[in-house]
FINUKOL-810798 format. One record per residue: x, y, z of N, C-alpha, C in turn. Coordinates in steps of 0.1 Angstrom, whole numbers, plus 5000, padded with zeros to 4 digits. Layout:
XYZXYZXYZ/...
***
This chain:
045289314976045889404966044889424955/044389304950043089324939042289394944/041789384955040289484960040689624961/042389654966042489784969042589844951/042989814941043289824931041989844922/040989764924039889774922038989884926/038989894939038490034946038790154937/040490154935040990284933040490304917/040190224912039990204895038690194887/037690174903036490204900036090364904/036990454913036890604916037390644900/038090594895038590674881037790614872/036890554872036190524863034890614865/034490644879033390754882033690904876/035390894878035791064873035991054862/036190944851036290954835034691024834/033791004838032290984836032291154835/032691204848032991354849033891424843/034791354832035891424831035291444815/034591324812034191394796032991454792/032091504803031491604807032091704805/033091774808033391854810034491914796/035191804794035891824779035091834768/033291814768032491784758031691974755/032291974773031892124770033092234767/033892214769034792284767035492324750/035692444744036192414729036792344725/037092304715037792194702039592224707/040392144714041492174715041992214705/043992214709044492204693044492194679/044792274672044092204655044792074654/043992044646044091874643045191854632/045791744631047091724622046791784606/047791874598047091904587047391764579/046991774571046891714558048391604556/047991424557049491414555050491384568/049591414577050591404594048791294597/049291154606048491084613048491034624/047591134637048191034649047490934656/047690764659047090684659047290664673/046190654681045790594695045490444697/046390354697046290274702045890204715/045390024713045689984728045989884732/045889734741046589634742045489534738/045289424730045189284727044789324709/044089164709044089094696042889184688/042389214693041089344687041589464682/042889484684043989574677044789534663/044489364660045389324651045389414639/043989474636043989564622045389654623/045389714634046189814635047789794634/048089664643049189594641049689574629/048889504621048789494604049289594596/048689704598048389844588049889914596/050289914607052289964607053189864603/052789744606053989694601054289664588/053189654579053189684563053089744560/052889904570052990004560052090044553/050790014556049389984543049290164542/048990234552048790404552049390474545/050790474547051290524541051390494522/050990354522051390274506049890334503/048390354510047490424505047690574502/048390624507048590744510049590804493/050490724491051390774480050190744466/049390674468048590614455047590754457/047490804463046390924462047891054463/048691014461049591144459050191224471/050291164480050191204490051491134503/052591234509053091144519052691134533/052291014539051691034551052490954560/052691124573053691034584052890974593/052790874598052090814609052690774622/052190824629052790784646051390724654/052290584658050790514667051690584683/050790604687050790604700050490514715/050890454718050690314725049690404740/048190364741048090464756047190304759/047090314775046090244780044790294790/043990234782042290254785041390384780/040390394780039690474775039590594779/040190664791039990754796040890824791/042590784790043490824779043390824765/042790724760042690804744041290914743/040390884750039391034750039891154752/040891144763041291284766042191344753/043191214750044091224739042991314728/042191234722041291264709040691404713/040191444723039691554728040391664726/041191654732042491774730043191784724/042791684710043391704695044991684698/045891624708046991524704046691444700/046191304696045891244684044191244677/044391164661043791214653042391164652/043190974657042590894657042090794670/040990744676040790704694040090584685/040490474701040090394698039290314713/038190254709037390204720036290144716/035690094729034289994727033390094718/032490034710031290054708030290174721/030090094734029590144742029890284743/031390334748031790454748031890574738/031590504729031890564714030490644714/029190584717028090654721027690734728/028590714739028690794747029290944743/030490914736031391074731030391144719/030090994714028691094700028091164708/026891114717025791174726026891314732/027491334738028091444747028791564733/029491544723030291614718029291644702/028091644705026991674693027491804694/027391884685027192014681028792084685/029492044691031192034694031992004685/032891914692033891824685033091694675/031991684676030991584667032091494662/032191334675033191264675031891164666/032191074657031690964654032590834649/032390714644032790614641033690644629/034290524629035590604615035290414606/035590354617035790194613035190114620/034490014619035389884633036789784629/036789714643038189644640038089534642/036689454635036089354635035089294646/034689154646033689114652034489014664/034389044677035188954687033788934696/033388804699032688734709033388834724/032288894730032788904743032788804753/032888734760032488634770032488664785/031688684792031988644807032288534813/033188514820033988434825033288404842/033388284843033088244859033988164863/034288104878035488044877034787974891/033187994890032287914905031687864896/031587684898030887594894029887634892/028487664907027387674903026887814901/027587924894026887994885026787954872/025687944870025487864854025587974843/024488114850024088234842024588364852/023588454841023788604854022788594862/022088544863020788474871021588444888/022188374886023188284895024188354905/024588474897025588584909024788634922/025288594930025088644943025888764945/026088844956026188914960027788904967/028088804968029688774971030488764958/029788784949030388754935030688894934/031788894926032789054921033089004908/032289104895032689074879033689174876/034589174871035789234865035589284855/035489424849035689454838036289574836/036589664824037589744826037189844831/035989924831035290024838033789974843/033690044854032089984857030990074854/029890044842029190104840028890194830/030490194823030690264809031290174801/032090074804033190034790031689954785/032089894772031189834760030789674766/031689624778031289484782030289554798/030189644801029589684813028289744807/027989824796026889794793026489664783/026989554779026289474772026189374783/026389404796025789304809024689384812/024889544817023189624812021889574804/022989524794021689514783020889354784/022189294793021589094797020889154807/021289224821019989254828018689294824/018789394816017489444817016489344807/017089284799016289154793015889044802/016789034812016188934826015389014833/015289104838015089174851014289244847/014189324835013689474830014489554835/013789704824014589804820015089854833/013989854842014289934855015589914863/015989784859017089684872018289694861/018089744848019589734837020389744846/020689844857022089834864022289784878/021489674876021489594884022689534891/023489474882024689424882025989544887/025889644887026989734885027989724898/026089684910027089714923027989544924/027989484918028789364915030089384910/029989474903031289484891032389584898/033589544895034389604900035789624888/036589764885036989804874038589764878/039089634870040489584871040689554857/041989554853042589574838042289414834/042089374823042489224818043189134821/044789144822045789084826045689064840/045089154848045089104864043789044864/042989054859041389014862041488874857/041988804843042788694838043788624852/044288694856044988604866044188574879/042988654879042588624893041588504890/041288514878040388394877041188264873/042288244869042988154870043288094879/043688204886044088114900043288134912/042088164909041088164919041288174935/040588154945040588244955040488394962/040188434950039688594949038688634953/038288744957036988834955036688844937/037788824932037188824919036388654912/035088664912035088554906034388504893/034488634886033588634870034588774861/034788764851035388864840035188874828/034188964830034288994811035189074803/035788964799037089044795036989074777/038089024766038289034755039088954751/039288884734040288784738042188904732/042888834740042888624746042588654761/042588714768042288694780041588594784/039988594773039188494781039588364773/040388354767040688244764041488134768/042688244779043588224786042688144798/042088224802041088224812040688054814/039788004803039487864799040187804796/041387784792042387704788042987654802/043087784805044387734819043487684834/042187724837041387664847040587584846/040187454849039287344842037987454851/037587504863036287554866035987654859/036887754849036787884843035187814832/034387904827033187894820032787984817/032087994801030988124799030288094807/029288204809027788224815027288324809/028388404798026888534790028288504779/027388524768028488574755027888684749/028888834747027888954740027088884726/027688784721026688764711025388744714/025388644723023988624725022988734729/023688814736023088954746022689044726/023389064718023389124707022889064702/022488944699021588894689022288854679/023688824679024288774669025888874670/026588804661027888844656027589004657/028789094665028889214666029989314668/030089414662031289484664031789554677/032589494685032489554701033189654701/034589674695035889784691035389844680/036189984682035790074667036890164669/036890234657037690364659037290504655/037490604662036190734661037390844656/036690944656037591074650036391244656/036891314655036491434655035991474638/035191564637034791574620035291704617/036391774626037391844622038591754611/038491674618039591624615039491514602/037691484600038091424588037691524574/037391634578036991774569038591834563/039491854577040591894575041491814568/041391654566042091584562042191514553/040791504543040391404540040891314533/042091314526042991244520043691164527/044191174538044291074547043291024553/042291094560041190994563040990904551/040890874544040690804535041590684527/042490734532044290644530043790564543/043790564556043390554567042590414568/040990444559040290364561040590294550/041190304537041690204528042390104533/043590144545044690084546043989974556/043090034562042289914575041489764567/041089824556040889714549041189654540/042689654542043889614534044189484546/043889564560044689454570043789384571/042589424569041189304574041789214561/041889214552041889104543043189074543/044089124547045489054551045988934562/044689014569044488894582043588754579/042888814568042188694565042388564556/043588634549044288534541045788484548/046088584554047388474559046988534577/046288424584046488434600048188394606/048388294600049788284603050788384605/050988464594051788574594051588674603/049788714604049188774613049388784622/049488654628049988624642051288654646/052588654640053588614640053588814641/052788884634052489054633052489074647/051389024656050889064668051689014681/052488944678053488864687054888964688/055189024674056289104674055889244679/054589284674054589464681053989434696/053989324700053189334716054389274726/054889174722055789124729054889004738/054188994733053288914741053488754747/052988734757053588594766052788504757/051588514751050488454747050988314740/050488204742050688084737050588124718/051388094710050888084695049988034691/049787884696048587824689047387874696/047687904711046087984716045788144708/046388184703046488334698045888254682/046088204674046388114661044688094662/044088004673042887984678041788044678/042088174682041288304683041388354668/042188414656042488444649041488364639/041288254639040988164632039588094633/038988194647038188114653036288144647/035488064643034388124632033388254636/033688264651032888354656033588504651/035088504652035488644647035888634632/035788784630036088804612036588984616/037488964609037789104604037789164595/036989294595036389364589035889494591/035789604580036089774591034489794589/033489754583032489774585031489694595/031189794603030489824613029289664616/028889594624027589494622027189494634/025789504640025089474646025189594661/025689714656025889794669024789884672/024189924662022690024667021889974681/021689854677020589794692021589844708/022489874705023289914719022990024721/023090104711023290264713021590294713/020690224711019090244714018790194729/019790104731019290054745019890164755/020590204750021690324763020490424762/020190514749018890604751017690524759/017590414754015990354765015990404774/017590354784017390334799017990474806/018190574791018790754798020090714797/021190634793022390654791022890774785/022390794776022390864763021290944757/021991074760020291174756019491154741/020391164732019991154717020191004715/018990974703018890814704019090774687/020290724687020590714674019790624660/019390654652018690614644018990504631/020290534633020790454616022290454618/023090384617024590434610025390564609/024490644603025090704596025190844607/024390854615024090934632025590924632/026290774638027190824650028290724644/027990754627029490694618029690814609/031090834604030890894593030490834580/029890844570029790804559030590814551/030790694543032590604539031990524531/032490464516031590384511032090264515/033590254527033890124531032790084541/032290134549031490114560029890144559/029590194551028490224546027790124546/027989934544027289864544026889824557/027389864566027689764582026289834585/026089794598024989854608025189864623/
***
């Protein structure tokens, strides 16, 4: 069932590749919400808590009256990247949300278009790859019976930051080395297969809690790559982008928007408790408390809407031809914000 599911999810992950090609050429859908109307693309785990935060307190709209202004907000619950691009694309929502990796990708394709860039990040989360075979130690180690799980093969932000561990092993030539390994299954099933092992699946780089789940509940589950390490340190893997229609046409909410995001970053930072107790209510989630509590709390993540350590990704995608245009600075494939202005 996992392999046929896999199959079918790595073909949609070839036609996402084609599909925003083609919307990149295509004109600026719908006009974008006027002034005062916000629509928010959401998606599933803990890398979303900003967003959790900012509806259930209401922070947007409480930004929004202090600049004079009433703003309706609708999240929209979608899953995976292929649906909020298309969402953001065709101007039903305002706001998309995704890896780092992909987000370079919509910069690179919608230049001179829809000129999609960075709005925020939604903090710093360790990626980890997951093994659940004793003797792979590293990525060195995967053989060719090995199948790595991640949400798309060869575009999401954990499919190139294994790119970016190959071609530092292997060189530039072999970056996609790994791809024919990888195979595209959601978190929650990729998390189960490595728990309970006997799969074709036997490595996942997933996001937490998944991989936390992952290590808790199987004593052979283990890192073997952490994006930190691949990144050189603490980095922003999630972000949230916009069309520059939309922050020209709006700017009073854009800017309610990114206030409110760093209302939740510091909301989360001072009370995780409550936080938690946020992300448990709008998800419904099975998740253990104190393993969620763990993660929240944990010194590798911090939340915070400015940007750290993302450029080296978006130069490594131009290196190896991911990406035609090769970003230079921040300020390329973010908008400029004096909240994010410091990040990189």
């Amino acid at each position: 069932m996992i392999k046929q599911r896999a199959r079918l999810l790595r073909q949609h992950a070839a036609a996402l590749l084609g599909g925003l090609a083609l919307l990149a050429a295509l004109p600026a859908g719908p006009a974008a919400a006027a002034e005062g109307q916000l629509r928010i693309a959401k998606q599933f785990g803990v890398v979303y808590l900003l967003l959790n935060v900012a509806e259930d307190q209401k922070l947007i709209e409480k930004h929004g009256k202090e600049a004079g202004l009433d703003i309706k907000v609708e999240y929209l619950q979608l899953s995976g990247g292929s649906a909020v691009n298309d969402a953001l694309l065709s101007g039903s929502v305002d706001i998309g949300s995704a890896g780092v990796g992909p987000l370079f990708t919509l910069w690179d394709r919608t230049r001179g278009r829809q000129n999609v860039r960075g709005v925020a990040s939604l903090g710093n989360f360790p990626y980890y790859l997951v093994s659940n075979r004793s003797e792979v130690k590293t990525i060195a180690d995967l053989t060719d019976k090995d199948r790595i799980a991640l949400p798309a093969v060869g575009v999401s932000v954990q499919a190139r930051i294994l790119q970016m561990a190959s071609a530092k092993l292997w060189g530039d030539k072999d970056f996609a080395r790994l791809d024919r390994n990888s195979v595209a299954v959601p978190h929650p099933e990729a998390a189960a297969a490595i728990i309970k092992g006997g799969t074709e699946i036997t490595a996942h780089f997933g996001n937490p809690p998944f991989q936390e789940q992952e290590l808790a509940e199987n004593p052979n589950a283990h890192v073997i790559l952490s994006s930190y390490d691949v990144q050189g340190g603490p980095a922003s893997s999630t972000v949230l982008y916009a069309t520059e229609k939309f922050t020209k046409d709006s700017p009073k909410t854009y800017q309610a928007f990114v206030d409110a995001l760093d209302e939740a970053a510091r909301f989360i930072t001072a009370d995780p408790e409550r936080a938690a107790d946020i992300y448990l209510k709008a998800n419904g989630s099975r998740i253990d408390r104190a393993l969620l509590l763990k993660v929240i709390k944990s010194p590798e993540v911090s939340f915070k809407i400015e940007p750290q350590n993302t450029l080296g990704l978006g130069q490594f995608m131009h290196r190896v031809g991911a990406i035609k245009n090769e970003p230079r600075s921040l300020s390329d494939y973010f908008f400029v914000n004096p909240r994010v202005a410091a990040g990189g």
